[in-house]
N, C-alpha and C positions, 0 to 999 in steps of 0.2 A: 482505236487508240491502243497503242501497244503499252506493256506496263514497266513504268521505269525500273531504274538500278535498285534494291530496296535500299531505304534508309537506317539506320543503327535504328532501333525502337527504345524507346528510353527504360532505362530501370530495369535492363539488361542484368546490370552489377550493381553490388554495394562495397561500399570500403571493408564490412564487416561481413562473415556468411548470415544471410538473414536467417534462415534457422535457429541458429547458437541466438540470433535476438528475438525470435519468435519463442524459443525454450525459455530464454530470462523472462518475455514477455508473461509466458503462462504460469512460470514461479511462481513473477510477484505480483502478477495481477489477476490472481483466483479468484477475486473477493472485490475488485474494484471494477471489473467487468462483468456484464451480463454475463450466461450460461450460455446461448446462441453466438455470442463471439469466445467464449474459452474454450469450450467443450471443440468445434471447428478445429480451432489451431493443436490442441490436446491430440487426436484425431489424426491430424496430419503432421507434426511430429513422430507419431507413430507410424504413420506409412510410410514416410520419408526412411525412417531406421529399415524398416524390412524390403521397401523398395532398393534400395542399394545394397542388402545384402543378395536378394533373390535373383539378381540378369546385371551385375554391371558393364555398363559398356552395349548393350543392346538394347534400343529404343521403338516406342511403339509410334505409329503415325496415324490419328484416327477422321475417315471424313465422316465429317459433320453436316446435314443439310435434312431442310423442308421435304412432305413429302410434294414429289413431280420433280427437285430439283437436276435429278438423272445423276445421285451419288451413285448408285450402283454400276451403273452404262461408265462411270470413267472410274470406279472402281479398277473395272474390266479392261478397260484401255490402258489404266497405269500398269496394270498387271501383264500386258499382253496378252490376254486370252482371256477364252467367256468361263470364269469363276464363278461369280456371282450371278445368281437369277435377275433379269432386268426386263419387265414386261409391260402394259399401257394400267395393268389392274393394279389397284395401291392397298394396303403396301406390299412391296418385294421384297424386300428384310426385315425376317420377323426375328431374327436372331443374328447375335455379332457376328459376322467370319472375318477367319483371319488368314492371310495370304504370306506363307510363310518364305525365306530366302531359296532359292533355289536349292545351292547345294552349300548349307552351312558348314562350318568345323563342329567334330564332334561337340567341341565346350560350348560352339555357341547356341547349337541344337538344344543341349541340357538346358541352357539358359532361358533359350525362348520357352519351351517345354514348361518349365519353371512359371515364367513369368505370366503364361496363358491361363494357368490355373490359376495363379494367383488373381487373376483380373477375371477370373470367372468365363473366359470364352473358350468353348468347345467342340464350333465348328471349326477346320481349319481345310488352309489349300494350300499345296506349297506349288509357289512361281514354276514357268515351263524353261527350261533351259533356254530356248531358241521362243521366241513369242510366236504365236499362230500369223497375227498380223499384226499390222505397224509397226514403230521404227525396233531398230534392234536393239535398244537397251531396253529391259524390263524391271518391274522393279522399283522399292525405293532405296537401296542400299542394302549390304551385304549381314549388316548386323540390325536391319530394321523391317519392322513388322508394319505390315497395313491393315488396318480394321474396317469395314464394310457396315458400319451402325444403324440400326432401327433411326425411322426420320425422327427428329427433334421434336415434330407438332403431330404426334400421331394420333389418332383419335382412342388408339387401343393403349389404358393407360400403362402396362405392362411394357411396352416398348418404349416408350416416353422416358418410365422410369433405368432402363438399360442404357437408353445414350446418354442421360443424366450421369448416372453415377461412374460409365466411362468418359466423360468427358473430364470429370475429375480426376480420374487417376493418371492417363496416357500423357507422353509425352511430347506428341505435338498436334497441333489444332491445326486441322483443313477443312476450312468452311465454304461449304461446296453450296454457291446461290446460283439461281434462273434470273434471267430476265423479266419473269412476271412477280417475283416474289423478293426480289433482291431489298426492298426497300418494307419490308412486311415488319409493322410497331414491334408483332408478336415476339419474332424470331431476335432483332435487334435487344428492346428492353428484357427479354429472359434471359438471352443467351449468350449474344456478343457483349452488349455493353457491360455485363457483369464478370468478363473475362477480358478486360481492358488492359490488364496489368500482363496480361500473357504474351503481349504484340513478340517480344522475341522468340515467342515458340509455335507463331500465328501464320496462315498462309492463309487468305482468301480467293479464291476460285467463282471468278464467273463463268459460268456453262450455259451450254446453248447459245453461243455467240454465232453459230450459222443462221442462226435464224432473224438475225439483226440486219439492218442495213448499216455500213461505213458508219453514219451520222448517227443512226439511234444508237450503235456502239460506245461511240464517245460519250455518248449523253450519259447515257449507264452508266458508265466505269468511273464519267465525272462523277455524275452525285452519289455514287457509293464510296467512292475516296470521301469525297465532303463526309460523308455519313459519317464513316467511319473514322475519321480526324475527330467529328465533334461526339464520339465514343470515346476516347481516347487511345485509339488505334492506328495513329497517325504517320507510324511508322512502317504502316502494312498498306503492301500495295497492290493490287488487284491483277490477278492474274487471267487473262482472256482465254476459254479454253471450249471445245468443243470435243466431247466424249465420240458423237460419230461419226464429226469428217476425221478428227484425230489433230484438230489445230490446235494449236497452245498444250498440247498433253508433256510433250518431251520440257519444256520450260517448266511445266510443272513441277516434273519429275526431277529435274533441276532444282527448282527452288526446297521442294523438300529435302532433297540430300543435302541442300548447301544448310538448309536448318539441322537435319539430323549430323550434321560434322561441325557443328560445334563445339567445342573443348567437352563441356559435360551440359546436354542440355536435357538430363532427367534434372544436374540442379538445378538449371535455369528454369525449367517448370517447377519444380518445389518453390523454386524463390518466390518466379510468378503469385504462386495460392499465397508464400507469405504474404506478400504485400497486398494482395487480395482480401486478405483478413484484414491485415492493420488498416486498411481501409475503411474496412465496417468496424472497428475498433473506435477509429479515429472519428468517426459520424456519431457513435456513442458518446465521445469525450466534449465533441463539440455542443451538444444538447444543454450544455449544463456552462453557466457564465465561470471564467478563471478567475477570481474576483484576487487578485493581491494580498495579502496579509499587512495591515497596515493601522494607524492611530485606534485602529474600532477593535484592535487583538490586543494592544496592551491594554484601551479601559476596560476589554473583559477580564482580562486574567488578573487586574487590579479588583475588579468585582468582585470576580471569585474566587480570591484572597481574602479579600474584606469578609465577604459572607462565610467563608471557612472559620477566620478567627472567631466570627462571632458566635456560630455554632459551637466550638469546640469551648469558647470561655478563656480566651488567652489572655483577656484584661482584669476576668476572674482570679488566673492564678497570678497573674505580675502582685496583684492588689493583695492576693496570701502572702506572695513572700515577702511584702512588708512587710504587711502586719506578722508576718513568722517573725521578722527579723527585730520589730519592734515590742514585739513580748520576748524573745528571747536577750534582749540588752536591758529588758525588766529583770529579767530572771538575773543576767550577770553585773551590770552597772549599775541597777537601783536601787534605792536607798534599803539596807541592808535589815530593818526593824519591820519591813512591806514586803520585801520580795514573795514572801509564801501566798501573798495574795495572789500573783501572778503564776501561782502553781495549780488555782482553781479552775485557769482558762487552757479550753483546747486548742493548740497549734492548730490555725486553720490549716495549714500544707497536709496536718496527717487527719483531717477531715476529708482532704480531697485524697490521698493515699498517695500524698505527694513529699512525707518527709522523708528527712535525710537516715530515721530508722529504714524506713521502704527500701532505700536504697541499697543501703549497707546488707539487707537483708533477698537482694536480686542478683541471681550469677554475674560474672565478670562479663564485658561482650568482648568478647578476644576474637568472637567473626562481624560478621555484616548480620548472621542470621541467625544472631544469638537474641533469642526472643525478649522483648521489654512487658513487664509488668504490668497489667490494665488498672487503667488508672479506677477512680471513683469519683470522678468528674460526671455533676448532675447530667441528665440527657439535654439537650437544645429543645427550648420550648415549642411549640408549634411555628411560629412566626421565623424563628431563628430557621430551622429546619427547611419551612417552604421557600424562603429567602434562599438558601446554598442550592438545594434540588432546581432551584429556578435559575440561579446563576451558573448552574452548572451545564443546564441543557442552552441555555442560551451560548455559552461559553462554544460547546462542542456543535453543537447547529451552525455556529458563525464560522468555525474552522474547517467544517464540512462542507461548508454552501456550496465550494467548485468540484464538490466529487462528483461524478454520475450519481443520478438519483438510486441505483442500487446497489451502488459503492457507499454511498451516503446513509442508507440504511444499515448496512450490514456493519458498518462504521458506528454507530448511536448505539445500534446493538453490546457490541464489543464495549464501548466505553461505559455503557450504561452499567454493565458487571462489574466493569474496575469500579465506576463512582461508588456502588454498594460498600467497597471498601476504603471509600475514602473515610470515612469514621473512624475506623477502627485503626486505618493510617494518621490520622491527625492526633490523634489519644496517643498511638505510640509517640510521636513527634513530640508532644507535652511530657510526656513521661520517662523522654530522654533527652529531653534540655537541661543545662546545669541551671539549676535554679539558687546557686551557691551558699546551700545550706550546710554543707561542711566549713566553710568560712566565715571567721570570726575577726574582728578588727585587730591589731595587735595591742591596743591601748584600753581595749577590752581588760584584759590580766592585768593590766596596772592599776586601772580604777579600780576592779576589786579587790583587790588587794589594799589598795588604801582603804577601801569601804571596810576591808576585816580590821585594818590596824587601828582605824577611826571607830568602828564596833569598841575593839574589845578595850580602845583609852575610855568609852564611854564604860564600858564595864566592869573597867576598874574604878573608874572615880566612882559608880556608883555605890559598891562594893568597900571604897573606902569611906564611903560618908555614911554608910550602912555602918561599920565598926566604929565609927566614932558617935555614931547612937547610941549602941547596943553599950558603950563605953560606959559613956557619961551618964546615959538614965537608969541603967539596971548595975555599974560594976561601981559608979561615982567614982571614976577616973577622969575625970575630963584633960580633951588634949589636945593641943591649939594645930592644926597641921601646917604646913609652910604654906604660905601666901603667893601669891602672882599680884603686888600691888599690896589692895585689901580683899583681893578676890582667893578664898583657900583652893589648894589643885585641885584636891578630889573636888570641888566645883568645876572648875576649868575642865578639867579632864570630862565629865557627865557632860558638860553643857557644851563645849569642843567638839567632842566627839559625836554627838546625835546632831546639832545645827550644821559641823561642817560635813558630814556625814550627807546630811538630806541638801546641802546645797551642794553637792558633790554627783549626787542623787539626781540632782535637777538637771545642772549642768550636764551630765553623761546620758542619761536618755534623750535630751536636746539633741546632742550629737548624732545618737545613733536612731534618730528617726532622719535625719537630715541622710546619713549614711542607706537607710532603707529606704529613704525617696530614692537614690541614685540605682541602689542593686534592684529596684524596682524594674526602674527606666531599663540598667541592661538588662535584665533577665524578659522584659517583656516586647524589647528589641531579638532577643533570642529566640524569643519562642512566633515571633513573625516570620523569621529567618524560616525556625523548624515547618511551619505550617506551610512557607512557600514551596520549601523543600517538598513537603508530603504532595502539594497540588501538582508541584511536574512530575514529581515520579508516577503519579498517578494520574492524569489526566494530557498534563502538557508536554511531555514528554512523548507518549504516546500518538499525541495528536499531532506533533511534530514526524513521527513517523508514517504515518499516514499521510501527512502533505507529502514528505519526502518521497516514499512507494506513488505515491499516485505521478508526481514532480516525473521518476525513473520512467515509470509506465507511458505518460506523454512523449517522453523525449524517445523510449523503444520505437512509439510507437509511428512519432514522427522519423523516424531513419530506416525503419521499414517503408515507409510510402515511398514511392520512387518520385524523386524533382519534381520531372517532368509530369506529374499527374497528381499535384497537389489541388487540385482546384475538382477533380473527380469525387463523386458519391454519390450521384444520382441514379448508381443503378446495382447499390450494395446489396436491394431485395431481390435479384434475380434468383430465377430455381437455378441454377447450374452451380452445384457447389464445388466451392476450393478445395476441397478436400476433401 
């Protein structure tokens, strides 16, 4: 069976360069992903940067195979000539060589030059002008380098680890199988399936195809396609080749240039590892339920509001500024013969170091962070206390549930520190609510003011009925005053003055307790407000950023997976790293 046209392999391209979304990826998901997926892509944004500076435009092509699969035997044949040691004793490559372009341009010489070091290989051979034997074109292209790699499965683990970490960097994969091994779990689950997303940088090579019959041929190449479909390699087609009679070598050699001439396929490899990451990204994100935000986020945050006010004492201070307000219309509306009694009681507001002296006596805030005053609000009793600390971990556990579980820690972490200042945020909030203790009714001044005119008629008439004593019993003057009726003034005036005095009295502190029910009500509407305010800035706000970053991170990490291989992850644990 001869191997078809190949097919476009999917996730080729993105709308976006997956890098630039592999870079945002690593920004903002420091913290929401594991170390074994950040560190990876960290890594390979990095090699990405110094791989396009060190050889642009000249590309590495590395085969890959088992040992016995006879990589080195077509090494030699792709190259035209006996480069590489190929003999029955295993292994033949103990170290990478590399077969350099015949007769490069100076720049591109530098370049390979460059790029060999970089990748660590320092044996080299450069191509023969004219090949020793087979067809006459030698070679994989004039700006492309062939690697000769230690087998994949070597027992010596030094060589294992050399085709490892060049199968990560090179720019295109030629996976060089036998006939007896072509279907080996080892070679599949380490190596190919965990480079699934590389199909457009992928050539698969069967060798030793002389040793088949016609039929066992087809059998092969069938169920290595099937294989390799259900890898997700579906796009890659098997190319039939034998390194000793020399059949299928020139298609080969074909099919790798026709991959090394594409536009730029060092990016199409970098893409590859991208989406190779976000793979194993995306197997992390799936671990963990994406539960919605819904009816169970606003009763908590209604919770842990409740449990805030109750801590902090917000019904405590509504219930001062009453009573502030209602000894203080003692002080100015009551009956004027009493008020001094009302001088023996301490203003609860400047008990809590909530009056409007405090006030007047705290800088201007003319910023945002111009510091507020601490108040002298008792501490929240025990009960109060385990009540918020319990509402507040419940609160952030419920909004964390869909993070990866070490997203989700490092998240309670972070919030747990802000919660510590949520005290000290909710006190400010109380101690910068208007609690409107610079405000005074305006009917205020007029009642007392009548209360002084009503005084002092009373103290006159007193005063007059005091001289016509002093008159009549010690000067025996006696002297009739003018009457109201048969009632004398200086009577009316003494007895006027103190009854409408004290029913005036009555009457106006009536009023302004009815007035300190209401500034009650707003002031302790205001300080719910204040307290809400302190819980997002502190908690829900945050925690809304955190859904949000995590929200960015799914959807990166979803437009890095390629379409076509949404349904792949079962071989994200492979050793052959992306990077």
């Amino acid at each position: 069976m001869r191997s078809r046209p190949r097919a476009a392999a999917g996730g080729g391209a993105v709308g976006e360069d997956p890098l630039a979304r592999l870079a945002r990826l690593v920004e903002i998901g420091d913290d929401l992903l594991p170390v074994d997926a950040i560190e990876p892509a960290r890594a390979l944004l990095e090699r990405a940067g110094k791989r396009r500076l060190i050889a642009p435009g000249v590309n590495v092509v590395a085969l890959l195979g088992a040992t016995g699969s006879g990589k080195s035997s077509l090494f030699n044949a792709i190259c035209g000539a006996q480069l590489s040691p190929a003999a029955v004793t295993r292994p033949t490559t103990t170290h990478p060589l590399a077969a350099l372009p015949a007769s490069p341009s100076p720049e591109t010489a530098g370049a390979v030059g460059r790029l060999l070091d970089w990748l660590g290989v320092h044996e080299r051979v450069r191509l023969p002008e004219t090949p020793a034997w087979g067809p006459a074109a030698v070679g994989v292209g004039e700006s492309t380098v062939l690697l000769d790699l230690p087998d994949i499965d070597s027992v010596i683990r030094g060589h294992r680890a050399v085709a490892e970490r060049l199968a990560g960097l090179v720019d295109i994969l030629v996976w060089v199988l036998d006939p007896e091994k072509y279907a080996d779990a080892v070679i599949h689950h380490d190596f190919i399936a965990p480079m699934a997303e590389h199909a457009a940088v992928s050539v698969v090579a069967l060798n030793q195809v002389d040793r088949l019959t016609e039929t066992e041929r087809e059998e092969a190449v069938r169920d290595l396609t099937a294989l390799l479909a259900a890898e997700g390699l579906d796009g890659v087609d098997v190319v039939e080749v034998s390194a000793r009679t020399g059949e299928g070598v020139q298609e080969l050699r074909a099919r790798i240039r026709a991959v090394a001439d594409l536009e730029d396929v060092t990016q199409a490899r970098l893409a590859a590892d991208a989406r190779t990451l976000a793979a194993r990204a995306r197997d992390v994100l799936r671990q963990e339920p994406a539960d919605a935000p819904g009816p169970a986020e606003a009763a908590g945050v209604e919770a842990l509001e409740a449990a805030a006010r109750r801590a902090v004492g917000t019904d405590r201070v509504a219930d001062a500024v009453g009573a502030s307000m209602r000894l203080e219309a003692a002080r100015r509306v009551g009956w004027l013969p009493l008020r001094w009694l009302s001088r023996l009681r301490q203003d609860p507001l400047r008990a809590l170091h909530l009056g409007a002296d405090v006030r007047r006596r705290r800088p201007p805030s003319s910023s945002r962070e111009a510091p507020i005053s601490r108040t002298s609000l008792p501490a929240p009793d025990a009960a109060a206390d385990a009540a918020l600390r319990a509402a507040v971990h419940a609160y952030t556990a419920q909004r964390t549930r869909h993070l990866p579980a070490v997203a989700q820690e490092q998240a309670l972490d972070r919030l747990s520190a802000r919660a510590e200042q949520l005290y000290d945020r909710l006190d400010a909030a109380v101690g910068g609510t208007d609690l409107e203790q610079a405000r005074r009714p305006r009917w205020w001044r007029a009642a007392n003011a009548l209360q002084v005119l009503l005084a002092c008629a009373a103290l006159v008439g007193g005063c007059w009925l005091a001289l016509l004593r002093v008159m009549d019993r010690y000067l025996l003057l006696p002297v009739d005053p003018p009457r109201w009726g048969h009632v004398p003034w200086p009577t009316v005036l003494l007895l006027g003055g103190l009854l409408v005095g004290l029913a005036l009295g009555v009457v106006g502190t009536s009023l302004a307790r009815a007035g300190a029910a209401r500034r009650r009500r707003r002031v302790r509407a205001r300080l719910h407000r204040g307290v809400a305010e302190a819980v997002r800035t502190t908690l829900t706000d945050p925690l809304d950023q955190e859904s949000a970053r995590f929200e960015e991170v799914a959807t990166l990490v979803d437009g890095l997976c390629s379409p076509t291989r949404r349904g792949y992850g079962s071989g994200g644990s492979g050793t052959v790293p992306a990077g």
